[in-house]
C-alpha positions, -999 to +999 in steps of 0.1 A: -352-176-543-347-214-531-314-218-552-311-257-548-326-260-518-356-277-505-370-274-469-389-301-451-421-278-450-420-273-486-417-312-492-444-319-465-468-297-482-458-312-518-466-346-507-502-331-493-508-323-528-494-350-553-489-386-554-467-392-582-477-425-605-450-429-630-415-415-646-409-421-686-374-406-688-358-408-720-318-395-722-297-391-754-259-396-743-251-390-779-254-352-783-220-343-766-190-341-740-207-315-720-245-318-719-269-348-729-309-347-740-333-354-712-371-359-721-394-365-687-429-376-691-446-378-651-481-387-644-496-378-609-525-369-595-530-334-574-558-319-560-570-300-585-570-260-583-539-264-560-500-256-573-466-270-566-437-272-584-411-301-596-371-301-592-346-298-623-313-286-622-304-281-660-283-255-684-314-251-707-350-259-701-366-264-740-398-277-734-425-277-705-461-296-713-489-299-687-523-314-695-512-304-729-510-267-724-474-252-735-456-235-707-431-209-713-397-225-697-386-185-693-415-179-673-420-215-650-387-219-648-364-206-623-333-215-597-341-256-594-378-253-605-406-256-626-437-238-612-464-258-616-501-239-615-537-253-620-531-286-614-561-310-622-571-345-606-550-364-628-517-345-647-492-355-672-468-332-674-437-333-702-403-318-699-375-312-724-343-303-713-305-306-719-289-317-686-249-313-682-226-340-674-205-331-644-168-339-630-182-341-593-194-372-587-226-355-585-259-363-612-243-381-643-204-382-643-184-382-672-148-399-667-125-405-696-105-431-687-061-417-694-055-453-706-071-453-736-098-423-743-127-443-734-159-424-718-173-436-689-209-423-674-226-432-637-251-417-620-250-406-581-282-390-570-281-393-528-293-371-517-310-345-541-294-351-574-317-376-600-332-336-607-297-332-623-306-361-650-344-354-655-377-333-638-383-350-608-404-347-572-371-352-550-379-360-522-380-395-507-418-403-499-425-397-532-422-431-550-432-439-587-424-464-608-395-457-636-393-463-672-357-454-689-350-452-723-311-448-733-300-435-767-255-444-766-235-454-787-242-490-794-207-504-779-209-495-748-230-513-718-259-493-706-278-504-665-303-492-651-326-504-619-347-526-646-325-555-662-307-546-691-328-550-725-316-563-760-309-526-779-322-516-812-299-502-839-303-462-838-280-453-869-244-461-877-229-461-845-260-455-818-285-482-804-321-477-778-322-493-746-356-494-732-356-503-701-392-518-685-410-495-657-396-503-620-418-510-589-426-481-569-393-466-557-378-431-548-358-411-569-325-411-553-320-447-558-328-447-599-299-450-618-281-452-652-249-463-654-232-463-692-200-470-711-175-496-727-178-514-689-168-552-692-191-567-676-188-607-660-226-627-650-237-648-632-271-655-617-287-672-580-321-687-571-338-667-546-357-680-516-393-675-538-375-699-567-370-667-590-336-668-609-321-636-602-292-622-631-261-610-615-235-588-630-201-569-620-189-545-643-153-525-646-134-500-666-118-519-696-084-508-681-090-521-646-107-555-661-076-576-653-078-571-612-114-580-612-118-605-584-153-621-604-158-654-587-148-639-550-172-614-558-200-635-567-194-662-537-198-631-512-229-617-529-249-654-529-240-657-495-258-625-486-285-630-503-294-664-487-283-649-450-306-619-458-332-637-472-335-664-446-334-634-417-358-611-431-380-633-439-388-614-474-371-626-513-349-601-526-370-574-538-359-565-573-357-584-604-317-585-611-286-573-592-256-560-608-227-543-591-207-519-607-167-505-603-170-469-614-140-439-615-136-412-594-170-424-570-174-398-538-184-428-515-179-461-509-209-475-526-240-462-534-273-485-532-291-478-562-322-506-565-306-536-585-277-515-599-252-506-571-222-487-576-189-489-560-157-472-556-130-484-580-108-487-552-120-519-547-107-532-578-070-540-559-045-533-588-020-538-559-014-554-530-038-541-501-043-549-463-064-572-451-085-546-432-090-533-471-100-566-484-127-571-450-142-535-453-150-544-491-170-578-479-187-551-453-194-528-480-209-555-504-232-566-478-240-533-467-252-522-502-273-553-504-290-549-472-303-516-482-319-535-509-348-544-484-335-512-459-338-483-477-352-493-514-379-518-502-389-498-473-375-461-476-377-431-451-405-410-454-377-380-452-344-377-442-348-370-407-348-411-405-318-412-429-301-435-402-332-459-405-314-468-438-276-462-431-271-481-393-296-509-399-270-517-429-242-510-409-252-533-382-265-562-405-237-559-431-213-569-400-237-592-388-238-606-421-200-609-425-190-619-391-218-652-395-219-656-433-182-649-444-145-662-440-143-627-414-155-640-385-135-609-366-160-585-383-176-573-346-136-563-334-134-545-368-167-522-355-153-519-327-121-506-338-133-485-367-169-477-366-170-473-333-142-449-324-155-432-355-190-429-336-174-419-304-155-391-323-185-377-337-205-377-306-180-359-291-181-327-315-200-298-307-220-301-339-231-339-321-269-345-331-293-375-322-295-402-343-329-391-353-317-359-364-332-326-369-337-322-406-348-291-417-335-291-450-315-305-483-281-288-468-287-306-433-294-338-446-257-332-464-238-330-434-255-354-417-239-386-433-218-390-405-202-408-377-239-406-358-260-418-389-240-443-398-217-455-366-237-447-339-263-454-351-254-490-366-240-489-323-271-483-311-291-510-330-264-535-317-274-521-282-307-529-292-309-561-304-290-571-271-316-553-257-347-567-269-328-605-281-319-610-319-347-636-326-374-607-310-359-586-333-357-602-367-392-613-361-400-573-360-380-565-388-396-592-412-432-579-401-416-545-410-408-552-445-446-575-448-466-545-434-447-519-455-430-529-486-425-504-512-440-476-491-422-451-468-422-451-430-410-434-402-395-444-371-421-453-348-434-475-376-404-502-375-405-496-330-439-505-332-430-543-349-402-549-323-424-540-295-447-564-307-422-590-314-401-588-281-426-574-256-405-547-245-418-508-244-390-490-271-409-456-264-386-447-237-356-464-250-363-441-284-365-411-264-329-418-248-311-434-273-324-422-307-337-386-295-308-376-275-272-368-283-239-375-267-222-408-254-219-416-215-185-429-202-190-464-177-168-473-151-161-496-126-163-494-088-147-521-068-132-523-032-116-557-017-110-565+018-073-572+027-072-612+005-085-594-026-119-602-026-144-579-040-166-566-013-186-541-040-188-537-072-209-508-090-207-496-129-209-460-125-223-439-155-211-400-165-228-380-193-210-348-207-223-316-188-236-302-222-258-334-228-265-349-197-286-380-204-284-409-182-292-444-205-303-483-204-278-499-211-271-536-217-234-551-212-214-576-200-185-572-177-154-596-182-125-612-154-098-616-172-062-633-155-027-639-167-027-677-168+000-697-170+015-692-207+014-656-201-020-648-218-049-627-204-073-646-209-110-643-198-126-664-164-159-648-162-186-631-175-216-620-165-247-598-185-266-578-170-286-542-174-270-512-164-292-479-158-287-449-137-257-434-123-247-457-106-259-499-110-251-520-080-234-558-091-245-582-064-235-609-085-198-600-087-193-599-048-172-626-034-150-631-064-117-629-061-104-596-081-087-608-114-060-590-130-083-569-153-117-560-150-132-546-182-167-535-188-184-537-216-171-567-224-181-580-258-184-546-273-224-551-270-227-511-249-225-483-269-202-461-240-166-450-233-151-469-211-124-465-184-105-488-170-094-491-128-061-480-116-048-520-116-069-532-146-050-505-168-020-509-155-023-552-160-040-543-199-009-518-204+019-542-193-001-576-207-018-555-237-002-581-261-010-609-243-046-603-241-062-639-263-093-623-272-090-594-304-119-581-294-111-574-256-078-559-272-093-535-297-114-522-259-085-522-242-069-505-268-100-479-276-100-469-239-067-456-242-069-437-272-102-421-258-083-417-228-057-394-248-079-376-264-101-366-235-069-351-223-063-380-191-035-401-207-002-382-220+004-385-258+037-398-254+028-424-231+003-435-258+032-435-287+054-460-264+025-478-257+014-484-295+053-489-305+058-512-275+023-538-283+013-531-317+044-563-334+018-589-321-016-573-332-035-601-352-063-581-364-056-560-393-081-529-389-071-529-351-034-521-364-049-499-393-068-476-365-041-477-339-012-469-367-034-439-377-044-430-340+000-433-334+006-406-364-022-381-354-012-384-317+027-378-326+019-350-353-008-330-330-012-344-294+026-343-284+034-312-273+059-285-295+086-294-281+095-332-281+072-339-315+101-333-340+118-362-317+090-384-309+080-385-347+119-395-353+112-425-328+076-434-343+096-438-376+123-452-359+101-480-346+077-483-376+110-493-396+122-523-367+084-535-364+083-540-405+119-554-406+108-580-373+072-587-387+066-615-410+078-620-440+045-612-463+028-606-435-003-577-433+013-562-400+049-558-423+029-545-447+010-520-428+040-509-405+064-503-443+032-479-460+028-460-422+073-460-420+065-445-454+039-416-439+056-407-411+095-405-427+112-377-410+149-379-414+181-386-435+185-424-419+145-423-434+153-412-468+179-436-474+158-464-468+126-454-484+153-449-514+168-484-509+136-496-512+127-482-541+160-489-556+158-524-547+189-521-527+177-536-495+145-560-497+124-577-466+111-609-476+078-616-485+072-575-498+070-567-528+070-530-538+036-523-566+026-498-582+004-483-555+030-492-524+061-476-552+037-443-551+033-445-513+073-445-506+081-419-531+055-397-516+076-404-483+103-388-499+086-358-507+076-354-477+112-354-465+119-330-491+142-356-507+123-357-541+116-336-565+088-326-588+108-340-621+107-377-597+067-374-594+063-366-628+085-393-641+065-415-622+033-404-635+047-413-669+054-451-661+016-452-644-007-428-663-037-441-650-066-425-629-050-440-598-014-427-611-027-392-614-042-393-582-013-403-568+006-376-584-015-347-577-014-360-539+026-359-539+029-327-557+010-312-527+028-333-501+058-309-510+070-298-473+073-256-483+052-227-480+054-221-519+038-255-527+012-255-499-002-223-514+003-238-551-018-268-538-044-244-518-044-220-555-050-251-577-088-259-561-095-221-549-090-204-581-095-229-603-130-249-605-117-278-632-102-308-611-123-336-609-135-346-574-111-373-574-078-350-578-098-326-555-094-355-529-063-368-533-046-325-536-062-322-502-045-355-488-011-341-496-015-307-489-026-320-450+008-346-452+032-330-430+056-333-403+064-296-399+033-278-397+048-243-401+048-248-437+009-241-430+014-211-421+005-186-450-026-206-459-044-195-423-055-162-439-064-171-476-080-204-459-106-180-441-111-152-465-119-183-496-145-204-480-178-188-484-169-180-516-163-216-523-198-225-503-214-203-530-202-211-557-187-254-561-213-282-558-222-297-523-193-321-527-166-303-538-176-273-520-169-295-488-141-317-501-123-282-497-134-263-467-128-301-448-096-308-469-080-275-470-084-265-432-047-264-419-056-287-390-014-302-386-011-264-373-034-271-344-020-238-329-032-206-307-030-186-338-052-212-360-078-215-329-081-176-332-083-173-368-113-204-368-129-184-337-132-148-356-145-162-386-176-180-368-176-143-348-179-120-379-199-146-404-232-156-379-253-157-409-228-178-434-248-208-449-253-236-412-239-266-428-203-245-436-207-235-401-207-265-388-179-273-410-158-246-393-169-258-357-158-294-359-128-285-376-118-257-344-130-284-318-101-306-332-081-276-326-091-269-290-086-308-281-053-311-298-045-278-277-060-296-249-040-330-253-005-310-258-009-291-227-017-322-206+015-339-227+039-309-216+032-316-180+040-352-180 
């Protein structure tokens, strides 16, 4: 039986026999806390004689109509499907069902909101999940117009994709929104989104003249943090920057934006009704790498307006098609349309070293990824689909110029609009556009996995001056691909202030093992040569012998934040591949990081410091060298500035990486009040983060937490407290923490989260310990029997990765051994999970030598 799967063949062969015309979905959200009415009306056409079947995932099928004909639901209905025989020309088919609310962030999610009782609904159907809500073809090619009709209780807000109509009384308390039909889109971007939301408008002209309606909506509780007008001014001027560049009017007939509880993702681009995380709602103070990635997300979403929902993948083998053309114009968008200017340093420093992480796994894949199924497509939103590939399209658009390439991309969405496409579609506009052949650039870039390391060859006579130069290019043994690549190389020299600054540059295309740099010969050697200058490459890079020693000793000098966040990303790969001692790295980070202007650059590198101190120090000194990173973390926040995002940052990480008694005190004194640093104040959120310091220090108890709870019983408060109850540095609570998801099924994905967060919070892995065994005997179990969310929250969240030990490495190894048919997305869950093991192992050993 298919359970809830669905192959590629099986869609393939399901779009050779239907085209689907229209949805009428009608939902009751009035019948209960645990399941709600669904009525689906879909006409299609088929050719007749033939059979398929259509997707629902429901407690209790009632009703099944085709052409009129009664079906028995006992005898069509099975696993995640209605069987579907003697199809004619032209169908209608009716179903009846009652659909379940669920607390995964999966379907239709029911929240109720601690504050005051109030019931909050949203829908999240990426990948396979509007078959949760109502009878649907899921699969992405198969677009339909939708037309919803809502029966809720007439106080609450009810948005959809269509705008929001005028309801009609339904009884004392209930009201009928119908909703008019969509244009043609796929089913994992309808939506329905319901509750007591306040909601704030506005509205914008588009390019065509058409007034479009904008809305933001939030949980009643959260209303007072809602940034409206900040909001707004970001969303208008995306809208004009994508408008003018693709060369196409926003697509849809209204845009609203929508804060909802306990959300899986950061956003999720439904058409015209896009929901967020509610951690973008700041209740508290937040860092300005926070406040940026929001803008980032915002525009992101509204790119895959035109990316994704105007022009969607014909399946989800070209997922990235939708997920790096938004990553690269979002920061596009904010670097040229925004107050961030800095937006391509944050890519560099975040998605970028996420990307280079990925690519480095053994579960690595090419952009264009195999996709054989709903469980692969799962997996694969990822550091390739999203990173890398938004990476990749950078390289591109260097590649082929940005004017060639917007040009493509507006004859893109012209030639294609509301259809699906696939990849060679959009290559065959920018060839047009920019004259270049992209069939072998695809074939090495897009079809091929694994990222190639560039470095620099240069010899001088005896004054200095460069007699050669040469980039040379490496690929991993295991995926050997020499690419195109184009890149600039900088000269950079101390000048008389004392700042590394850049004298030259030059562009150029680099191919081949190794690319020969006429250009460069004759020029005196400057004090650091870095390649890839500009961050336009999508490659590791290593620096010379001089050029890292001159970017180690000046590393705080360098003017440009871009060049730093290289210089600083060459390092950290440089630790990781096992060529630069972790302890060098820790000095390095506490020795530069006090003059770091860019505020993702000091988010990465803070999280880079704890993760190097906590796994990639070897045994021995790490008790001591996390005692210094705290140490250090505390001088940096007391030196930084007073409100400053760097003393900010450097108190919340003191806070994560407390270790001793000289620790405790002062994470109490500042909870106490009894010592202060100007400019900080110490929230709600900030309050949770120290006493959770505490914990981990074992220098608060479970009476504290809970008191704590009861000054902020909130959804963020219980988040918070289920996260410090599991940050509780003993066997005993690492197993109560591992018990309380394992054997019980209840928590809400958000709790789920925020347990698995604290249980991996640790200084002294060996509380770990008795988890290894129950760890390995639980997960396929878990596979089985959670939802694809959950069940991954905790196989990721629960591995006991701080052990990064022999034993652990064993433990992961026999399990892959004895379980070679366990389902291959868990698998692959297993393998990434023991490949941070074996480097960790990797980057200790080379540690304990230095």
């Amino acid at each position: 039986m298919p359970g809830e799967n669905l192959t590629r063949t099986e869609a393939r062969d399901r779009a050779a026999v239907v085209a689907v015309s229209s949805y009428e979905v009608a939902l009751d959200l009035t019948t209960g806390a645990q399941t709600f009415a669904s009525t689906t009306v879909v006409t299609f056409t088929a050719r007749p004689g033939a059979s398929t079947f259509i997707d629902l995932v429901a407690p209790a099928v009632r009703e099944v109509t085709l052409n009129g004909v009664s079906l028995d639901p006992a005898a069509v209905f099975a696993d995640s499907r209605i069987q579907l025989d003697g199809l004619a020309e032209s169908n209608v088919l009716r179903v009846v069902a009652d659909a379940a609310y669920t607390n995964s962030g999966e379907g239709l999610h029911r929240f109720v909101d601690p504050v005051d009782g109030e019931v909050y609904l949203y829908s999240q159907f990426e990948v396979p999940d509007a078959r949760r809500v109502y009878a649907a073809f899921e699969q992405p090619d198969l677009k339909a117009t939708f037309q919803l009709t809502v029966t809720a209780p007439s106080a609450w807000q009810v948005v959809s994709n269509a705008p929001t109509p005028e309801p009609v009384p339904a009884g004392e308390s209930a009201a009928v929104w119908t909703f008019e039909p969509t244009p043609r889109i796929s089913t994992y971007i309808t939506a329905i989104v319901a509750g007591p939301y306040v909601v704030e408008r506005s509205e914008l002209t588009s390019s065509d003249g058409r007034v479009i309606p904008l809305g933001l909506f939030v949980r009643a509780s959260l209303a007072e943090h809602l940034d409206a007008e900040y909001l707004f001014d970001i969303t208008r001027k995306g809208f004009a920057f994508y408008e003018e560049k693709f060369a196409y009017p926003y697509p849809f007939a209204k845009y609203d934006q929508l804060f909802v509880p306990e959300f899986n993702a950061g956003a999720m681009e439904n058409a015209g009704c896009v929901t967020f995380t509610e951690t973008y709602v700041f209740r508290s103070k937040v860092t300005d790498a926070i406040k940026e990635r929001r803008v980032v997300t915002i525009l992101h979403e509204l790119a895959h307006m035109w990316f994704g929902d105007l022009v969607t993948m014909r399946w989800w083998n070209d997922l990235w098609l939708n997920e790096s053309f938004a990553e690269w114009a979002s920061t596009l968008a904010t670097a040229e349309a925004t107050e961030w200017h800095g937006a391509w340093t944050t890519f560099a420093a975040m998605e970028k070293s996420w990307a280079y992480r990925q690519d480095q796994l053994p579960s690595t894949h090419p952009i264009v990824a195999t996709i054989n199924d709903l469980e692969d497509v799962q997996v694969n939103f990822d550091g390739i689909t999203y990173a890398k590939g938004g990476s990749v399209l950078k390289q591109l658009v260097a590649w082929v110029g940005i004017d060639a390439f917007m040009a493509g991309v507006a004859q893109y969405f012209a030639k294609h609009e509301y259809g699906s496409t696939e990849l060679v579609d959009l290559l065959t506009e920018l060839e047009a556009t920019s004259g270049r052949e992209l069939t072998t650039w695809s074939k090495l870039w897009l079809e091929t996995a694994g990222v190639n390391t560039l470095r620099p060859l240069i010899t001088l006579d005896e004054s200095g001056v460069i007699t050669e130069f040469a980039v040379l290019q490496s690929a991993a043994a295991d995926y050997p691909t020499i690419r195109p690549h184009r890149l600039a190389i900088g000269f950079y020299d101390v000048d008389d202030a004392g700042a590394l600054v850049r004298t030259h540059r030059l562009e150029l295309d680099v191919d081949g093992v190794s690319t020969a740099v006429p250009e460069l010969v004759g020029r005196t050697r400057p004090d650091l040569v870095l390649i890839n200058d500009d961050d336009l490459a999508y490659a590791k890079i290593r620096l010379d012998d001089a050029s890292l020693a001159a970017a180690t000793e000046h590393l705080a000098a360098i003017a440009d934040p871009l060049a730093r966040s290289l210089v600083w990303g060459s390092v950290w790969d440089a630790v990781r591949d096992g060529e630069t001692p972790a302890s060098d790295y820790v000095r390095l980070v506490l020795g530069n990081i006090a003059t770091e202007t860019e505020s993702t650059t000091i988010r990465t590198t803070l999280a880079q410091l704890a993760l190097a101190a906590r796994s990639y120090v070897a045994p021995e000194p790490r008790s001591a060298t996390i005692t210094e990173v705290g140490d250090g973390l505390w001088a940096l926040a007391q030196a930084a500035g007073a409100g400053s995002d760097a003393q900010f940052q450097f108190v919340k990480y003191f806070a994560n990486l407390a270790s001793t008694p000289g620790h405790v005190r002062v994470l109490r004194s500042l909870l106490d009040a009894d010592v202060t640093l100007a400019g900080l104040t110490i929230d709600t959120d900030l309050r949770w983060e120290l006493l959770e310091g505490l914990v981990l220090c074992g220098a608060a108890a479970q009476d504290e937490i809970d008191a704590a709870l009861a000054l902020d019983n909130t959804s963020n408060g219980q988040q918070s407290a289920a996260r410090a109850t599991a940050t509780h540095p003993t066997s005993e609570a690492k197993l109560a923490a591992f018990a309380s998801l394992v054997a019980d099924d209840s928590a809400p994905n958000a709790i789920v989260r925020a347990t698995t967060v604290g249980y991996g919070h640790i200084n002294d892995a060996s509380s770990l310990s008795e988890v290894v065994a129950p760890y390995f005997a639980a997960i396929e179990g878990i596979w089985a029997d959670r939802s694809y969310h959950i069940a991954e929250t905790i196989v990721e969240g629960l591995f006991p990765a701080a052990l990064a030990d022999e034993r652990l490495l064993n433990a992961a190894q026999a399990w892959l051994d004895t379980h070679p048919d366990a389902a291959p997305a868990l698998r692959r869950l297993i393998v990434e999970s023991l490949a941070g093991v074996e480097r960790a192992l990797r980057a200790q050993a080379v540690d304990a030598r230095s």
